[in-house]
N, C-alpha and C positions, 0 to 999 in steps of 0.2 A: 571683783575684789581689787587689791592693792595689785599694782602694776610690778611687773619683774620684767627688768633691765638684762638685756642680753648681748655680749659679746657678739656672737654669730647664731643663727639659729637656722636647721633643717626645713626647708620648704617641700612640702607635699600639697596633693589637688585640696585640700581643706587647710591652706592657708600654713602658718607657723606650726609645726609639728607637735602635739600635743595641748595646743592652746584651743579653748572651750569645747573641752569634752567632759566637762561639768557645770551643773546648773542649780542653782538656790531653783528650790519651788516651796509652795503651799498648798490647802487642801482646799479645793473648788467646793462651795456649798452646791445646795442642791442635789435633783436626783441627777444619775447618770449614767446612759446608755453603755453598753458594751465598746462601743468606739467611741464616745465623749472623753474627752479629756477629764481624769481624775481632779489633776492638780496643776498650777498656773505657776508658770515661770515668774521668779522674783531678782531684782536687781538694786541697783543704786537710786533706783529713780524712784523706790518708795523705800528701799532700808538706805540709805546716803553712809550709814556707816559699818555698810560692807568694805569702802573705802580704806578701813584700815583693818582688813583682816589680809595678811598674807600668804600664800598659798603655796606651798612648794612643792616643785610635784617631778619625780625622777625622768629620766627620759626615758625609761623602759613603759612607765605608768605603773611601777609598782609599787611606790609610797608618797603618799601625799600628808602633806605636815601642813596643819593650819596653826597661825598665831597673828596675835594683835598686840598693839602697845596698852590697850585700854585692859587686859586680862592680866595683863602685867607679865610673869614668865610662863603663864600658862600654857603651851602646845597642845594641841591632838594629832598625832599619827595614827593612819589607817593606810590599807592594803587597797586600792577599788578594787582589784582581782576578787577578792579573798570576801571581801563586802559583797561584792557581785552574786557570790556562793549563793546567797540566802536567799535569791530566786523572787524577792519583793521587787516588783517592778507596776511601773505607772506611767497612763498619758497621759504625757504633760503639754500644756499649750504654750507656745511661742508666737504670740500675735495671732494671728489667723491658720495658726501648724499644729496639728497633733503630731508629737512622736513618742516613741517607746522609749524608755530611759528603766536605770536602776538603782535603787534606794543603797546610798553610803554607809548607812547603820547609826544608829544610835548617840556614839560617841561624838561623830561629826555633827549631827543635828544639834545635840545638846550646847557641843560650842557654840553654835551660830545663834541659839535661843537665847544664850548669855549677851552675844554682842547684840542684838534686838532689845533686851532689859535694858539695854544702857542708853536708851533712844528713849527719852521721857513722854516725847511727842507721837512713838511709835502707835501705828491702828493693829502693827498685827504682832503685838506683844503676846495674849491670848491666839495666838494661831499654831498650827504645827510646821514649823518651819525645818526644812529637809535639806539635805546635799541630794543632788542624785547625780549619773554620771549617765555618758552617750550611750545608746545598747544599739541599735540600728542606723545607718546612715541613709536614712531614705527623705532626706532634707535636699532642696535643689535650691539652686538660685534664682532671682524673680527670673521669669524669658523674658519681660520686658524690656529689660536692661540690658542682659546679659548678650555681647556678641558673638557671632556665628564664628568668629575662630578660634573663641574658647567652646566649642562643643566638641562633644567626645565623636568618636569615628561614625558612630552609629545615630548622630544628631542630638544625642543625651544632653542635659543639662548640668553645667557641674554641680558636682557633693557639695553640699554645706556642715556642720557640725551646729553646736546649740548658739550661734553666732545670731547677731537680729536677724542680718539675712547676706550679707558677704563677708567672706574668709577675711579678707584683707582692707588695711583703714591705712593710707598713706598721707602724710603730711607736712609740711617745710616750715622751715624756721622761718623762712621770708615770711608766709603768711603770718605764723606767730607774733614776729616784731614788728607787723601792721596794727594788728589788733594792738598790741602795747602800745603802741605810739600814739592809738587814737586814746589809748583808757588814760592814757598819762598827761593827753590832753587834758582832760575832765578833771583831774587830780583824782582819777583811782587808780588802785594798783596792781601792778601789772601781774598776769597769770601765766604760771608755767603750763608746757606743752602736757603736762599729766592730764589736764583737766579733760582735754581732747580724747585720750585711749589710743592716740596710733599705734599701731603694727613697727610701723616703718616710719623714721624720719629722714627726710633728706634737706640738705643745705644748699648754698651756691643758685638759688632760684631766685626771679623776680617772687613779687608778694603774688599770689593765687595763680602763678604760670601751671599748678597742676592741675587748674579747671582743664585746663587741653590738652592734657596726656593724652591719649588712649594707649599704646603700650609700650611697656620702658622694660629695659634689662637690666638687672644688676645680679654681676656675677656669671652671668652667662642664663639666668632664671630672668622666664617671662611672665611679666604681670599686664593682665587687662586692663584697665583704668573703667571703669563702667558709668559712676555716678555719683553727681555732691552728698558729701554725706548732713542730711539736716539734723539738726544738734537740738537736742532733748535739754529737759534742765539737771540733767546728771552732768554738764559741763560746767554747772556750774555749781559742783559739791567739790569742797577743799580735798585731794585725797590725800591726805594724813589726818587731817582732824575728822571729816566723816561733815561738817559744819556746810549747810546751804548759804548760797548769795542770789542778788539778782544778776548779777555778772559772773561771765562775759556776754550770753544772750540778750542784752538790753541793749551791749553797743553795737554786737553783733547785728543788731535787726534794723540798724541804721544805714549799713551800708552790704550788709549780705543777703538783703531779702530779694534773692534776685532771679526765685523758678517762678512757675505757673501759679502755684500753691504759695499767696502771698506772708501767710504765717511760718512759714519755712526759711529758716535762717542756714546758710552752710559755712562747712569749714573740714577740708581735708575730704578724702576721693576714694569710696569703695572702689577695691579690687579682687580679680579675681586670678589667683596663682595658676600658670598651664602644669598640664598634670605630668611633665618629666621631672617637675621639682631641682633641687639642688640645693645647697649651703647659701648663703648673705653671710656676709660680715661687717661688722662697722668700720667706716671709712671708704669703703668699696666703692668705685665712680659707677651712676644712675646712667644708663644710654637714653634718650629716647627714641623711640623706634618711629611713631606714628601720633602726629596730633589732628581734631579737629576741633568741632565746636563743643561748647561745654555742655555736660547733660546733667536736667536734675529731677525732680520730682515729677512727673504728667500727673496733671490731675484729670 
């Protein structure tokens, strides 16, 4: 949904403290097994004007308030505790993941079926479009990726929450004002960092110096740097209007098609939080701890 701007925010081993522990799904046809997945996680990359639904949600996790520009003053508040009650739960698919989740209720669905209406082009207007929230945390990080000094004492993988598939998305304004300067070339127009989704932004970089992170500190809090993150065409939905373009992915694929997997465009560096956590604040100076070569998709 719509991005929320934070002063400082609580880090734990699943990334920003209460960030996606909620998931748009729908209802998988066909038959299905006892451990098949019920219903398929949904996003911006087929509803685009999830974009402008906003999402507030307390730091306890005890009230979550949906609203949009397009509903006008319309809100839904809901309890997830209290929704949780009603014991409706389903497995949902995340790419190639089953996990257990639980149905928001009614009220929440019904908003997000309005903002779906308002999608002319929409395929899953006639669908059952749902909230539902995390219930299990039995989601881990790809091991391909993932390095041996974020593993837990025991050689565990870390936790994920309903995330693609890492906690954390970091990104730099250098890289941003490279992409602008080449779109500016062309005579298009330049795109803000929203379009992206990072976690984290940090300043004061060369343009893509975070391909070689591996791990950085900020605040005394250590982050893994694992892998490029390649960019879907949800970077390139307006997030206020909810409106598709072919950019920035077109210019992107000029000069960032640069893993194994030659269709893979990148921009900005899955990471993964160590599990002592801490506070971030904006302004806060980035250390880096450790760089090497840059890692991105094996195919």
């Amino acid at each position: 949904m719509k991005a929320v701007s934070l002063g400082e925010a609580e880090i734990d081993a699943l990334g920003i403290k209460g960030d996606r522990k909620f998931m748009v799904v729908t209802k998988r046809f066909g038959e299905c097994g006892p451990s098949d997945a019920t219903h398929q996680f949904m996003s911006q990359r087929q509803i685009p004007l999830l974009a402008t639904v906003k999402a507030t949600v307390s730091s306890s996790l005890d009230s979550l308030t949906l609203s949009s520009h397009l509903l006008g003053e319309r809100k839904v508040t809901i309890n997830p505790a209290k929704e949780a009650e009603s014991g409706v739960t389903y497995l949902a698919r995340i790419w190639s993941e089953v996990t257990e989740t639980v149905d928001m209720g009614d009220k929440a669905a019904a908003f997000l079926a309005q903002i779906v209406e308002k999608d002319r082009d929409s395929p899953y207007k006639a669908m059952d479009i749902r909230l539902v929230m995390m219930k299990k945390d039995d989601r881990v990080a790809d091991d391909k990726y993932t390095p041996r000094a974020s593993l837990g004492w025991f050689g565990g993988l870390p936790k994920v929450s309903l995330t693609d598939g890492f906690p954390v998305l970091i990104a730099s304004e250098a890289s941003l004002e490279e992409l602008n300067r080449r779109l500016l070339k062309k005579g298009k127009g330049a795109v803000p960092m929203s379009r992206f989704r990072p976690n984290i932004v940090v300043s004061g970089t060369k343009p893509f110096e975070e391909d070689s992170w591996k791990v950085i500190s900020i605040s005394g809090v250590l982050f893994h740097l694992v892998k490029g993150c390649p960019r879907c065409k949800q970077s390139c939905t307006d997030q206020y209007t909810g409106k598709v373009s072919e950019e920035p992915l077109e210019t992107l694929s000029e000069f960032r098609a640069i893993g194994p997997i030659k269709e893979n465009v990148y921009f900005a560096q899955n990471a993964i939080a160590h599990d002592s956590g801490g506070t971030i604040r904006v302004g806060a100076a980035v250390h880096v701890l450790e760089r090497g070569d840059p890692i991105f998709d094996r195919s």
